[in-house]
ZALOGU-817955 format. One record per residue (C-alpha): residue in one letter; y negated, x, z negated; residue number from 1. Coordinates in nm, 4 decimals, decimal comma. Each point is the difference from the previous one (the first is absolute). Layout:
BEGIN
{r = a&Y = Y&X = X&Z = Z&k = NUM}
...
! end
This chain:
BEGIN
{r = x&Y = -10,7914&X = 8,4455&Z = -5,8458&k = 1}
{r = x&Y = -0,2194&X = 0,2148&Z = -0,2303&k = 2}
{r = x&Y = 0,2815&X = 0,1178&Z = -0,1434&k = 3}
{r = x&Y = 0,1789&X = 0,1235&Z = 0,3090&k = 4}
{r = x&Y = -0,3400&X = 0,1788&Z = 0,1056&k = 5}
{r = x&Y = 0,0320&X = 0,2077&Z = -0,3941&k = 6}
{r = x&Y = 0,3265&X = 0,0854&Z = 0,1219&k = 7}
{r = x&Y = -0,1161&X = 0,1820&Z = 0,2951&k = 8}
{r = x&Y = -0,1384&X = 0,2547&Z = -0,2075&k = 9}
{r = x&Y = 0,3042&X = 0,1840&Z = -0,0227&k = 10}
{r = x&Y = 0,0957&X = -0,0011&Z = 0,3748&k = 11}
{r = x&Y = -0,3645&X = 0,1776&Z = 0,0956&k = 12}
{r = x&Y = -0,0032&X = 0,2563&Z = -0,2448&k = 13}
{r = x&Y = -0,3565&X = 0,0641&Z = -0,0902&k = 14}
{r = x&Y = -0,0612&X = 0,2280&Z = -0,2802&k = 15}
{r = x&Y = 0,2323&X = 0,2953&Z = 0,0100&k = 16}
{r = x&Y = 0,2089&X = 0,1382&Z = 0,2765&k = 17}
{r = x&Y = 0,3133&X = 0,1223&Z = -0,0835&k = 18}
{r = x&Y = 0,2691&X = -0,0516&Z = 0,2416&k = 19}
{r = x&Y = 0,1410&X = 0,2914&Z = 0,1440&k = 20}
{r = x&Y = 0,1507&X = 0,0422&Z = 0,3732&k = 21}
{r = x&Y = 0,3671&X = -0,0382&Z = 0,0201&k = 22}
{r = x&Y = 0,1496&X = 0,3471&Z = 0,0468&k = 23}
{r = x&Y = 0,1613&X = 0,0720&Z = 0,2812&k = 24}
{r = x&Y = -0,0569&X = 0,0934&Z = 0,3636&k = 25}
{r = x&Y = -0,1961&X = -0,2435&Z = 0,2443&k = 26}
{r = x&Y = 0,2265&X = -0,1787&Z = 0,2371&k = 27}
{r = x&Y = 0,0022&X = 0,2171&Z = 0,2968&k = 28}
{r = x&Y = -0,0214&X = -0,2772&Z = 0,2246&k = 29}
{r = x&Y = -0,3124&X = -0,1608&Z = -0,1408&k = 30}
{r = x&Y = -0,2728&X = 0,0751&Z = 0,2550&k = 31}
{r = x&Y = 0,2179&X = -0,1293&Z = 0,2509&k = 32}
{r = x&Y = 0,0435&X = -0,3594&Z = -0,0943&k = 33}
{r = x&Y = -0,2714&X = -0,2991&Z = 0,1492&k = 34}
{r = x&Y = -0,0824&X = -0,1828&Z = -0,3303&k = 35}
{r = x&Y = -0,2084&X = -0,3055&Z = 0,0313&k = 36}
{r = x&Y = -0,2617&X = 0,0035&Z = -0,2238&k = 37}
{r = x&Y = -0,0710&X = -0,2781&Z = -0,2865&k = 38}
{r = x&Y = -0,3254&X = -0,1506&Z = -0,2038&k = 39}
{r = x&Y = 0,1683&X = -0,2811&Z = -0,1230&k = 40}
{r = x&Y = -0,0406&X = -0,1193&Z = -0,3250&k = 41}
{r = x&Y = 0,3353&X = -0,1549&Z = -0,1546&k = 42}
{r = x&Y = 0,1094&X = -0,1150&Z = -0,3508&k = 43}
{r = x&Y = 0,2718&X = 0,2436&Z = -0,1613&k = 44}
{r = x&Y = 0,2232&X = -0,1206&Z = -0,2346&k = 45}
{r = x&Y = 0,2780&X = 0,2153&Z = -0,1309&k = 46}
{r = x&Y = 0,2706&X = -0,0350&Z = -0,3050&k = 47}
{r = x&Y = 0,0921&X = 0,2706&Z = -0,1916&k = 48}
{r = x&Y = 0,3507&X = 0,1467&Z = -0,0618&k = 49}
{r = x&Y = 0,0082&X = -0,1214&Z = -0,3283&k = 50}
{r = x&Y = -0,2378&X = -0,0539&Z = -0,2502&k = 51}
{r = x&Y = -0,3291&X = 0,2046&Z = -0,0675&k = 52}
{r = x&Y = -0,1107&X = 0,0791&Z = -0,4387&k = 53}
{r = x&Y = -0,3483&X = -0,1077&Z = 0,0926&k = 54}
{r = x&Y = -0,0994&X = 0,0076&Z = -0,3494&k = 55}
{r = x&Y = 0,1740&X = -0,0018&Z = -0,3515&k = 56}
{r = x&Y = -0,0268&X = -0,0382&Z = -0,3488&k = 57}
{r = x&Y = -0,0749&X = 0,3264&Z = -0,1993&k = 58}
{r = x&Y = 0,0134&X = 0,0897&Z = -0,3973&k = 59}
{r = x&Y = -0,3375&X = -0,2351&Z = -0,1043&k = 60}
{r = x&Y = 0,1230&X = -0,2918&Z = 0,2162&k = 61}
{r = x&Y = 0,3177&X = -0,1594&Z = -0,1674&k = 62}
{r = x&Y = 0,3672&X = -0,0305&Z = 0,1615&k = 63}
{r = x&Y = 0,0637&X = 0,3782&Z = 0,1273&k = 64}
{r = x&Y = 0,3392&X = 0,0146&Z = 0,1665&k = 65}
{r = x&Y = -0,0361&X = 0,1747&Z = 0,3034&k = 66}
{r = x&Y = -0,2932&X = 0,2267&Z = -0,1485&k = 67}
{r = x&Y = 0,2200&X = 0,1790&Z = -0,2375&k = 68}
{r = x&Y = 0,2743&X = 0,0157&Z = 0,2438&k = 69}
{r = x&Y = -0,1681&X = 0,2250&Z = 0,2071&k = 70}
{r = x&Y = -0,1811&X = -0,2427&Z = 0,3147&k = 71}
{r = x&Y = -0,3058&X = 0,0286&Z = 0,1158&k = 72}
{r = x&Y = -0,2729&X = -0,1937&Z = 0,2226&k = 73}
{r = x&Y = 0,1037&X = 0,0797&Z = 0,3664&k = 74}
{r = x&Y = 0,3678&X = -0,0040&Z = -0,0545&k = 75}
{r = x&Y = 0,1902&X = -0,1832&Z = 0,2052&k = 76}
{r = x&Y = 0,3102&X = -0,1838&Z = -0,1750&k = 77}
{r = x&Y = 0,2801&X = -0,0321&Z = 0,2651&k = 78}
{r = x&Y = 0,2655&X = -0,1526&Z = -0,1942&k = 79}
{r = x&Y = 0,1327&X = -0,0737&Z = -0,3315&k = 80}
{r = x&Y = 0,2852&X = 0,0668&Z = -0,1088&k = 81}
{r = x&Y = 0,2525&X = -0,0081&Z = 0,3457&k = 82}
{r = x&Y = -0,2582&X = -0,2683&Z = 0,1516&k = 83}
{r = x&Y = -0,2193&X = 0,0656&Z = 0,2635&k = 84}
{r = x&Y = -0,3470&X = -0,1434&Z = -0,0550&k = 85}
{r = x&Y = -0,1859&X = -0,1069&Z = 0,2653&k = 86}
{r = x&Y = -0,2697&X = -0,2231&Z = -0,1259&k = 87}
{r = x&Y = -0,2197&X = -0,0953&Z = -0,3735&k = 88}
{r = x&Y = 0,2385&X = -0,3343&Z = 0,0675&k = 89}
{r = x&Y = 0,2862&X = 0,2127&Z = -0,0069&k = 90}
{r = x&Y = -0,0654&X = 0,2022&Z = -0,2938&k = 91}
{r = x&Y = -0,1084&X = -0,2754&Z = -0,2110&k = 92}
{r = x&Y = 0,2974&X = -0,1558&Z = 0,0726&k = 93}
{r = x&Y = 0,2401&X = 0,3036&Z = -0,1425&k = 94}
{r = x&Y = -0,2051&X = 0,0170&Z = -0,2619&k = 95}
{r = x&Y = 0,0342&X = -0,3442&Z = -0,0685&k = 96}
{r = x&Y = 0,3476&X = 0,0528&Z = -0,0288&k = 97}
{r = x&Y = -0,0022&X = 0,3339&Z = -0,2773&k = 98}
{r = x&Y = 0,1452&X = -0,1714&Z = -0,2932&k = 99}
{r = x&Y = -0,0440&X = 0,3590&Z = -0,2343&k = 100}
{r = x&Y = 0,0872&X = 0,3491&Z = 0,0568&k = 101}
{r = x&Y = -0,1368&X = 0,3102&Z = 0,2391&k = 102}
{r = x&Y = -0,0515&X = -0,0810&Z = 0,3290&k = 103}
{r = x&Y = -0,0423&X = 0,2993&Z = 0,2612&k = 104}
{r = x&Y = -0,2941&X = 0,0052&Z = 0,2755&k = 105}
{r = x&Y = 0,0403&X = 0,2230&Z = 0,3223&k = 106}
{r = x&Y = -0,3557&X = 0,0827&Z = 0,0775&k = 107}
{r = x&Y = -0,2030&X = 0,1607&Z = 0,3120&k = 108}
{r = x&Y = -0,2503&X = 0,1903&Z = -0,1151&k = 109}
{r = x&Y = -0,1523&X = 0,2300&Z = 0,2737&k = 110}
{r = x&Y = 0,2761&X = 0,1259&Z = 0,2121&k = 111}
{r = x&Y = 0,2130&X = 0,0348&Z = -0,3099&k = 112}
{r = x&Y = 0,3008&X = -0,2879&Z = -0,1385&k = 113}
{r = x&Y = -0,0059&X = 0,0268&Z = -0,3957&k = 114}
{r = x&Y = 0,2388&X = -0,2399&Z = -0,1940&k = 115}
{r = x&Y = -0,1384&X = -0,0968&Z = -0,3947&k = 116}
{r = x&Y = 0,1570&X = -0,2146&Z = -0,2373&k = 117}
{r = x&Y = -0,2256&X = -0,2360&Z = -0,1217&k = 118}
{r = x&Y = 0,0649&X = -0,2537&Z = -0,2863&k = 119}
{r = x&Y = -0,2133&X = -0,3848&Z = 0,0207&k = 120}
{r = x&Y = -0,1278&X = -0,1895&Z = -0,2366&k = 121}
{r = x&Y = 0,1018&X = -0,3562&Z = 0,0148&k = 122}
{r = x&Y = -0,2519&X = -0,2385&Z = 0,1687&k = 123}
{r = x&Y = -0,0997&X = -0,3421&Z = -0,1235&k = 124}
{r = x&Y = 0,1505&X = -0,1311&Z = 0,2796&k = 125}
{r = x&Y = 0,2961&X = 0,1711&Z = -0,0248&k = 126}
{r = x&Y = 0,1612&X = 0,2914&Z = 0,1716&k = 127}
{r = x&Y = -0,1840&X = 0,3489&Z = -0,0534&k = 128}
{r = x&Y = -0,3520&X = 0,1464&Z = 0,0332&k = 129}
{r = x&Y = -0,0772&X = 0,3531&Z = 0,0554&k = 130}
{r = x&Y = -0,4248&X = 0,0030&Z = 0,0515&k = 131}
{r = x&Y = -0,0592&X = 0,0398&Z = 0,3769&k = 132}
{r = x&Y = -0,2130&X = -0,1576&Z = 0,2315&k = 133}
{r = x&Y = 0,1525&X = 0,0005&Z = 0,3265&k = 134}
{r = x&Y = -0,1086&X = 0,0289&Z = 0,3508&k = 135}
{r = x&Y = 0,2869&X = -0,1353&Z = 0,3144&k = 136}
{r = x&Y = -0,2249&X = 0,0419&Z = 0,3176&k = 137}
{r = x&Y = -0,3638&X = -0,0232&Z = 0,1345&k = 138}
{r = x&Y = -0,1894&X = -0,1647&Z = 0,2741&k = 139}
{r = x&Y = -0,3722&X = 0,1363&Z = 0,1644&k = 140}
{r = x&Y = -0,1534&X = 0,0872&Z = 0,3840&k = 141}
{r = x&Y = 0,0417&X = 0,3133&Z = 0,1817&k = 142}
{r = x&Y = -0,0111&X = 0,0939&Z = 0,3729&k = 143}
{r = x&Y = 0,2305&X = 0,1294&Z = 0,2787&k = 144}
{r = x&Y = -0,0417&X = 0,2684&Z = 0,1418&k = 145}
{r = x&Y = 0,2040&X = 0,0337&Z = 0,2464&k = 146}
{r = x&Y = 0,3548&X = -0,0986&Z = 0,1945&k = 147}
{r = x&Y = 0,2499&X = 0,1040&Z = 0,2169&k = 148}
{r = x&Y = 0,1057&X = -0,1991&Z = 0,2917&k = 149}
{r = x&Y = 0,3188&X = 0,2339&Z = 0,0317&k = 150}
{r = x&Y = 0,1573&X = -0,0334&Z = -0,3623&k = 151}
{r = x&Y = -0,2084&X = -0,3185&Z = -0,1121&k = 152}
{r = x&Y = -0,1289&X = 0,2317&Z = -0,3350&k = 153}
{r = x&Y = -0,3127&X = -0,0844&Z = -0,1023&k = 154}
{r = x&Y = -0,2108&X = 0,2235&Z = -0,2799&k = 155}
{r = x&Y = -0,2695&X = -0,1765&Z = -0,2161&k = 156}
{r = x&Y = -0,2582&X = 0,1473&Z = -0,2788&k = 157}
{r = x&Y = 0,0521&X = 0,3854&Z = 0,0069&k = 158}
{r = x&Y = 0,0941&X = 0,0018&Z = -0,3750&k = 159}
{r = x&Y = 0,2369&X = -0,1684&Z = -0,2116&k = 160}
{r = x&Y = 0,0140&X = -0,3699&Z = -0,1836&k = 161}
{r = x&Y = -0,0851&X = 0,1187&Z = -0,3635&k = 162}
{r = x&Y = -0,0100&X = -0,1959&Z = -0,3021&k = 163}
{r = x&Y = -0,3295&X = -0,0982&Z = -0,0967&k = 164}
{r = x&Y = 0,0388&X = 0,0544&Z = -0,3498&k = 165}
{r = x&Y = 0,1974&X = 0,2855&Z = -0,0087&k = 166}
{r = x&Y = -0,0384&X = 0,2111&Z = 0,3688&k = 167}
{r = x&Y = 0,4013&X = 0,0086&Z = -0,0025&k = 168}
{r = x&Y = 0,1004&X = -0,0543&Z = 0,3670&k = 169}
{r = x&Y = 0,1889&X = -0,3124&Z = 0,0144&k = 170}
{r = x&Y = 0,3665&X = 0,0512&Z = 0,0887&k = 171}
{r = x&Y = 0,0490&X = -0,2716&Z = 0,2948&k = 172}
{r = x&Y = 0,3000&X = -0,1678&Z = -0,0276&k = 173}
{r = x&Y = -0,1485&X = -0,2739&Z = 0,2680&k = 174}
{r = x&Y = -0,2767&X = -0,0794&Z = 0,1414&k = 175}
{r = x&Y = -0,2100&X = -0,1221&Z = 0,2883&k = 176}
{r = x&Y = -0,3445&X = -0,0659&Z = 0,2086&k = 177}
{r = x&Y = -0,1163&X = -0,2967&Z = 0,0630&k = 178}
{r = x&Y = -0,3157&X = -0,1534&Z = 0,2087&k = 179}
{r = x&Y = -0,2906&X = 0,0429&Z = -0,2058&k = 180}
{r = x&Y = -0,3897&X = -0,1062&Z = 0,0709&k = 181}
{r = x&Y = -0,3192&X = 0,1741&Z = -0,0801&k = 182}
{r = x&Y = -0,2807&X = -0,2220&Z = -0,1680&k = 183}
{r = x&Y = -0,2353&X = 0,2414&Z = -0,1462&k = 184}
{r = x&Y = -0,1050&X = 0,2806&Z = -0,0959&k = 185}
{r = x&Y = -0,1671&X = 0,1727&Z = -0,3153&k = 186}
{r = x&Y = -0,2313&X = 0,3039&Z = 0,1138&k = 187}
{r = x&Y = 0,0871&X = 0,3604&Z = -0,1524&k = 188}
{r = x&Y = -0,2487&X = 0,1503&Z = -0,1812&k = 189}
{r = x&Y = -0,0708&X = 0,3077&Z = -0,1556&k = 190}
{r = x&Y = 0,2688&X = 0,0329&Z = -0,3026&k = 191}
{r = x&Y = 0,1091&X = -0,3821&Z = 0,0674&k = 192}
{r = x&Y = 0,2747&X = -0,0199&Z = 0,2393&k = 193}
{r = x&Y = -0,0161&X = -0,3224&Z = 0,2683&k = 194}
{r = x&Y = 0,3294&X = -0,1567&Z = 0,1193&k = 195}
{r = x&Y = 0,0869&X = -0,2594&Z = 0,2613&k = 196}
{r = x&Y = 0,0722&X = -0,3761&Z = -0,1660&k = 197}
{r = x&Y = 0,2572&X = -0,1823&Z = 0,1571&k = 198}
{r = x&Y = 0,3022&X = -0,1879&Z = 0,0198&k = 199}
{r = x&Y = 0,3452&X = 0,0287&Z = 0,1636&k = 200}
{r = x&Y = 0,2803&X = -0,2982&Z = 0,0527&k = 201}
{r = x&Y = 0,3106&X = 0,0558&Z = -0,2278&k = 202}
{r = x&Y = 0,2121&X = -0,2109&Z = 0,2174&k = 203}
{r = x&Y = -0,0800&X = 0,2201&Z = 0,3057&k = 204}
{r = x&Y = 0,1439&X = 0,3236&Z = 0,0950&k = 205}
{r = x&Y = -0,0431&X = 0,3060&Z = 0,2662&k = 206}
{r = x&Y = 0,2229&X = 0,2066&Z = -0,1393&k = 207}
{r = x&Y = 0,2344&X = 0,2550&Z = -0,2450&k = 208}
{r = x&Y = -0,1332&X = 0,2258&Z = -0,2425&k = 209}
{r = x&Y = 0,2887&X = 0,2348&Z = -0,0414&k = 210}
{r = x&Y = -0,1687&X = 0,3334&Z = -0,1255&k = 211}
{r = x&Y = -0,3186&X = 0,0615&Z = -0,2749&k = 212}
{r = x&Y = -0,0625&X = 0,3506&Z = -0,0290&k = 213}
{r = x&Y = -0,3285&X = 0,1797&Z = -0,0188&k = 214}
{r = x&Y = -0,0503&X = 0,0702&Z = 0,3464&k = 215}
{r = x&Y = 0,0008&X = -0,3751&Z = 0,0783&k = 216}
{r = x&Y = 0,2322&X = -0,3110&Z = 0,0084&k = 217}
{r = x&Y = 0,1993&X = -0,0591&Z = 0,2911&k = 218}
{r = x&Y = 0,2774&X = -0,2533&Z = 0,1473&k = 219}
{r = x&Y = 0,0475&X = -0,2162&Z = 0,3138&k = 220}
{r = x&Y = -0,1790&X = -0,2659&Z = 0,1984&k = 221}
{r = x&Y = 0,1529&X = -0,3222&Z = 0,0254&k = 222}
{r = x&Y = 0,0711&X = -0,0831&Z = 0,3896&k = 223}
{r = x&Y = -0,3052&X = -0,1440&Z = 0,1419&k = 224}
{r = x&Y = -0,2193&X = 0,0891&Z = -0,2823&k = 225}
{r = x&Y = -0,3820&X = -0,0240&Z = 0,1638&k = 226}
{r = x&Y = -0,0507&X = 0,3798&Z = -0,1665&k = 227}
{r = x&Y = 0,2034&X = 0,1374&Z = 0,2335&k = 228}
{r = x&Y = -0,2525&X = -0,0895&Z = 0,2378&k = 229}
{r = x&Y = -0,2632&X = 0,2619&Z = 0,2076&k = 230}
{r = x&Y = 0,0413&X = 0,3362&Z = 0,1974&k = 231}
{r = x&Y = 0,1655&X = 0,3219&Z = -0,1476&k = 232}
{r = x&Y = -0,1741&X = 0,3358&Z = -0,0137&k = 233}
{r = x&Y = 0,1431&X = 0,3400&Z = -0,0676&k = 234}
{r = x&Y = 0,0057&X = 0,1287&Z = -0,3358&k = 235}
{r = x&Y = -0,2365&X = 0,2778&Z = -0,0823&k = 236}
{r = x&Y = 0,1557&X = 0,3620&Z = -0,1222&k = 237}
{r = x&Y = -0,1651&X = 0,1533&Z = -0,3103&k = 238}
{r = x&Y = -0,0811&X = 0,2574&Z = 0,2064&k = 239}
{r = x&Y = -0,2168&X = -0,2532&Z = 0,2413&k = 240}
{r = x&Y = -0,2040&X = -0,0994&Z = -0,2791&k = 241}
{r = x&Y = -0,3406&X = 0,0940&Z = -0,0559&k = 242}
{r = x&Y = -0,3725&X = -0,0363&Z = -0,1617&k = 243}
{r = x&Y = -0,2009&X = -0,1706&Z = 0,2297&k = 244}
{r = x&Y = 0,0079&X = -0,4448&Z = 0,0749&k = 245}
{r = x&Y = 0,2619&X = -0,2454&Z = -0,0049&k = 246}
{r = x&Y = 0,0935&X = -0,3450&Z = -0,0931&k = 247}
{r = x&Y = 0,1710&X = -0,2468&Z = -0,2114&k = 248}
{r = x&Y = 0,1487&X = -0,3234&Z = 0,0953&k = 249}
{r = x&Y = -0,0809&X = -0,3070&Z = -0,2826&k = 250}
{r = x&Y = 0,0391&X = -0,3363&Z = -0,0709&k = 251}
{r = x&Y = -0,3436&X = -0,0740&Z = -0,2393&k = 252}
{r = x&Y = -0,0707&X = -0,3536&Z = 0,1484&k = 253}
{r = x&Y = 0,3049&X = -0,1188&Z = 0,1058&k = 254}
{r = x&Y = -0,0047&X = 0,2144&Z = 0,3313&k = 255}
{r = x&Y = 0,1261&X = 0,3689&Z = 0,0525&k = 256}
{r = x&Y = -0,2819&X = 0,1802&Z = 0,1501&k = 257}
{r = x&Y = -0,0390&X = 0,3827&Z = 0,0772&k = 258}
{r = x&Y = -0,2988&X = 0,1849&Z = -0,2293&k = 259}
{r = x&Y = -0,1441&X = 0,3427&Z = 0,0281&k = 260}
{r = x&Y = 0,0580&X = 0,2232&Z = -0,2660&k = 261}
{r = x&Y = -0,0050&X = 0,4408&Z = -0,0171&k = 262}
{r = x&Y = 0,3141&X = 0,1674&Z = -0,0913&k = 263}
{r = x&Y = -0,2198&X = 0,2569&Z = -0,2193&k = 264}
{r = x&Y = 0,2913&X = 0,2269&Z = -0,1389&k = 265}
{r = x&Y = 0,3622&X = 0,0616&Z = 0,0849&k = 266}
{r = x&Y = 0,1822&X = 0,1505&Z = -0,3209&k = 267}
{r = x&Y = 0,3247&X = 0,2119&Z = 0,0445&k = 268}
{r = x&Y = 0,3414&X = -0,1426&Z = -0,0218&k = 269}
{r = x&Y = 0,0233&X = 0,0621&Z = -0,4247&k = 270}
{r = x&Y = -0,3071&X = -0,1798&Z = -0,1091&k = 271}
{r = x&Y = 0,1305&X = -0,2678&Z = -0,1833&k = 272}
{r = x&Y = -0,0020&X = -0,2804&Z = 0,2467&k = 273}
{r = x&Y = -0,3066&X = 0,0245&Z = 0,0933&k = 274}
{r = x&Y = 0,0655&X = 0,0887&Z = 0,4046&k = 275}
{r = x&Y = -0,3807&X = -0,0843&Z = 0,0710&k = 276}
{r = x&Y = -0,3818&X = -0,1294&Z = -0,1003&k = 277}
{r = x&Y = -0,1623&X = -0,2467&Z = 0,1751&k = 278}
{r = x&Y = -0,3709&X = -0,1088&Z = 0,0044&k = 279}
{r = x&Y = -0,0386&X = -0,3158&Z = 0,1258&k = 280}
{r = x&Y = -0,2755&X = 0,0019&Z = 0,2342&k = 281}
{r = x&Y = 0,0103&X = -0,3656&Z = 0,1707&k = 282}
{r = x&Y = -0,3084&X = -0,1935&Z = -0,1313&k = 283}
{r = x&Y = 0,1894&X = -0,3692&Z = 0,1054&k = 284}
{r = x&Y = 0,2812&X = 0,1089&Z = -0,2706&k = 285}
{r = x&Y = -0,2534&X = 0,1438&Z = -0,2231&k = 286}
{r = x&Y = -0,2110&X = -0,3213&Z = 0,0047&k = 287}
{r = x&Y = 0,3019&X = -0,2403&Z = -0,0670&k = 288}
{r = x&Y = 0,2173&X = 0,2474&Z = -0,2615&k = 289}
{r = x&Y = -0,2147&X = 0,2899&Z = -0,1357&k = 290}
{r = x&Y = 0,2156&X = 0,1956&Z = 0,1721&k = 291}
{r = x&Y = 0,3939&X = 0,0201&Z = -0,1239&k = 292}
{r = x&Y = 0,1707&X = -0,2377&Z = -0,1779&k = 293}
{r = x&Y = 0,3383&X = -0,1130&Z = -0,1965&k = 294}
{r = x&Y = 0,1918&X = -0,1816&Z = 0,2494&k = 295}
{r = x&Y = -0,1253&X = 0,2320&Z = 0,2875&k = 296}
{r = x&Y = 0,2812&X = 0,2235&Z = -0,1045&k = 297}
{r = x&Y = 0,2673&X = 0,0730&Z = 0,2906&k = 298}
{r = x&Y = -0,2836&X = -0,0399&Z = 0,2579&k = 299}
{r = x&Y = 0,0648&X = 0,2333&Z = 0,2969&k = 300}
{r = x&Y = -0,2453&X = 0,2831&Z = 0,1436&k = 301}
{r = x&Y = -0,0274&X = 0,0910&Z = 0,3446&k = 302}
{r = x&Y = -0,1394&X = 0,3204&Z = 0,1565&k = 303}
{r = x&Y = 0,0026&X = 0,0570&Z = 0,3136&k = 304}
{r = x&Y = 0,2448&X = -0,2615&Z = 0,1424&k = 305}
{r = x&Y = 0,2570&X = 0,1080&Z = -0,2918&k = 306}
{r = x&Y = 0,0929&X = -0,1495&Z = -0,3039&k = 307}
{r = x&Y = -0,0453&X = 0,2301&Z = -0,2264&k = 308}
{r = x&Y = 0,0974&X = -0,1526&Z = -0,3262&k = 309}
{r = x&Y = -0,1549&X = -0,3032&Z = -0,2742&k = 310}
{r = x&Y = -0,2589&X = -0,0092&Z = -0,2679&k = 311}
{r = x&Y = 0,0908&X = -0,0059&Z = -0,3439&k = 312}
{r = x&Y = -0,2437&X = 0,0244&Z = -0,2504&k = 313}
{r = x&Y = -0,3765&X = -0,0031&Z = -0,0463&k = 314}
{r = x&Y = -0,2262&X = 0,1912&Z = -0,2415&k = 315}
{r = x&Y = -0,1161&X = -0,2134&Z = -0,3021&k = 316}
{r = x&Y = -0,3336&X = 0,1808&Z = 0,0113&k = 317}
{r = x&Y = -0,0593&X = -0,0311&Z = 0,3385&k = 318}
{r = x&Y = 0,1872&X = -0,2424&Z = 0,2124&k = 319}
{r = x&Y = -0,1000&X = 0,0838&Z = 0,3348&k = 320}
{r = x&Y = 0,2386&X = 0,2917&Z = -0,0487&k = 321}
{r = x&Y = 0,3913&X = 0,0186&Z = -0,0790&k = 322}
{r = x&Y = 0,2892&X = 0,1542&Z = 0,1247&k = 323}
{r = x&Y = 0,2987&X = -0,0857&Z = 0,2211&k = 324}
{r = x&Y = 0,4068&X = 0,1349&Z = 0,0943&k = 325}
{r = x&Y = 0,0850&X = 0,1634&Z = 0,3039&k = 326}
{r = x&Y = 0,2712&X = -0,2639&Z = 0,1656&k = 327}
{r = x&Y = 0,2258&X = 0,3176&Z = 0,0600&k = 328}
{r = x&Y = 0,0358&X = -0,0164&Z = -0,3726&k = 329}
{r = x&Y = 0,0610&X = -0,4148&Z = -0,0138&k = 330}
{r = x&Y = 0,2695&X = 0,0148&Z = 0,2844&k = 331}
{r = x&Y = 0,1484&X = 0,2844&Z = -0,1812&k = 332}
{r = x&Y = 0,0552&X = -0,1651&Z = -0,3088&k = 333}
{r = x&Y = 0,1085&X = -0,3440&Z = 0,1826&k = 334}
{r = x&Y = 0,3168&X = 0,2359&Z = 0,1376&k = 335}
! end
């Protein structure tokens, strides 16, 4: 499971924060939908459309391929040749296949498609080589942060599923959220981010994840998921917010509970992301994290009866402080 808890790193991004807002106006509607709020703590897993250059071969390292064709680390290779690839199993296998000549490679890189002709070297075990290593999906924690009784959305994390190797947000081609179950947790300290350790069934499932973008993911509750469980509350306007106290909702041991924290700042609509600061203030949550956490990302805050939006990151040099989205901008981008 250690592994699954390294991987988490890149769904709570920690030490830079650089996704931007989605343009585009605020659904007018917003403050007047009854959202119920979340806390939960759920496994994400999600598989990328197609396959992610997580790392590759360059001039000092031997076999060169793709190098000199022109790909780069955070490229995603969407087919080869007229074939869609969809998986490391699937692109080994056309490779396996190459018996000489240039192959092409349709590649996502950004928001741009590029095409480059690329020409492998033959493997050992046959077929062709090109010096990638290869990334098809990824699997951490996170936390709701809210859902609609109306539409059956739900909106989790408050930033987007990015590689941890790379930052690239992961193009979903599939995925879902599944139970998950909080054993632990490492305290934040001062230039040492803490996270929440735990573990979620594979073989269980609450429901779609159908859009990663870097206001949040999103999909649909399964029927009779136990998330869509609790009261609804109105959703606060950016205009409603303010400095002054509030709360988040959290699952840290293995129960959502409400802590006190002070909304300390609320920065204007083009500030990078960053919709507002929080100081955590709650000495309960301060005793049992340090403060924020990875994994506490997608937690909702409250202020005066309203959800006002979810936390989503934490500063390295002081945890008891991050900064969190405005919901108007999650259910924006969720459409």
């Amino acid at each position: 499971m250690r592994r699954i808890y390294k991987k988490l790193q890149c769904i709570f991004p920690i030490l830079c924060l650089c996704a931007l807002l989605l343009s585009g106006a605020v659904n007018a509607d917003a403050a007047e939908r009854m959202l119920i709020p979340g806390g939960s703590v759920v496994g994400i897993k999600v598989e990328c459309d197609g396959v992610l250059v997580v790392g590759m071969n360059e001039p000092e390292s031997g076999s060169l391929p793709a190098f000199e064709a022109g790909i780069r680390t955070g490229d995603v290779i969407t087919h080869i040749g007229s074939e869609e690839v969809e998986s490391i199993a699937e692109f080994r296998e056309e490779l396996g296949e190459w018996s000489g000549g240039e192959i092409t490679l349709r590649v996502l890189r950004g928001n741009k498609t590029m095409q480059f002709t690329v020409t492998p070297e033959k493997s050992a075990r046959g077929g062709g080589e090109l010096g990638v290593w290869l990334r098809d999906g990824m699997a951490g924690l996170g936390t709701v942060s809210f859902y609609d009784p109306e539409t059956g959305l739900y909106g989790a994390l408050g930033h987007a599923v990015n590689d941890i190797d790379t930052g690239v947000l992961l193009p979903v081609r599939e995925g879902v959220i599944m139970e998950a179950e909080v054993s632990g947790v490492v305290r934040g300290e001062c230039g040492k981010p803490g996270e929440l350790l735990g573990s979620f069934d594979l073989n269980s499932r609450l429901g779609s994840i159908e859009t990663n973008c870097t206001n949040g993911i999103f999909g649909r509750l399964d029927k009779n998921c136990g998330l869509a469980c609790g009261t609804p509350v109105k959703v606060a306007e950016r205009k409603e917010v303010c400095v002054g106290p509030a709360t988040v909702l959290a699952c840290v041991d293995g129960t959502v509970s409400e802590y006190a924290v002070e909304i300390s700042r609320v920065y204007p609509s083009d500030n990078g992301g960053r919709d507002l600061l929080l100081n955590v203030t709650d000495p309960a949550l301060i005793e049992k994290t340090g403060g924020i956490v990875q994994g506490m990302s997608g937690s909702p805050i409250l202020q005066n009866g309203k959800l006002v939006g979810a936390v989503t990151h934490v500063l390295v040099n002081d945890p008891t402080k991050g900064y969190g989205i405005f919901v108007e901008n999650m259910l924006d981008a969720a459409g």
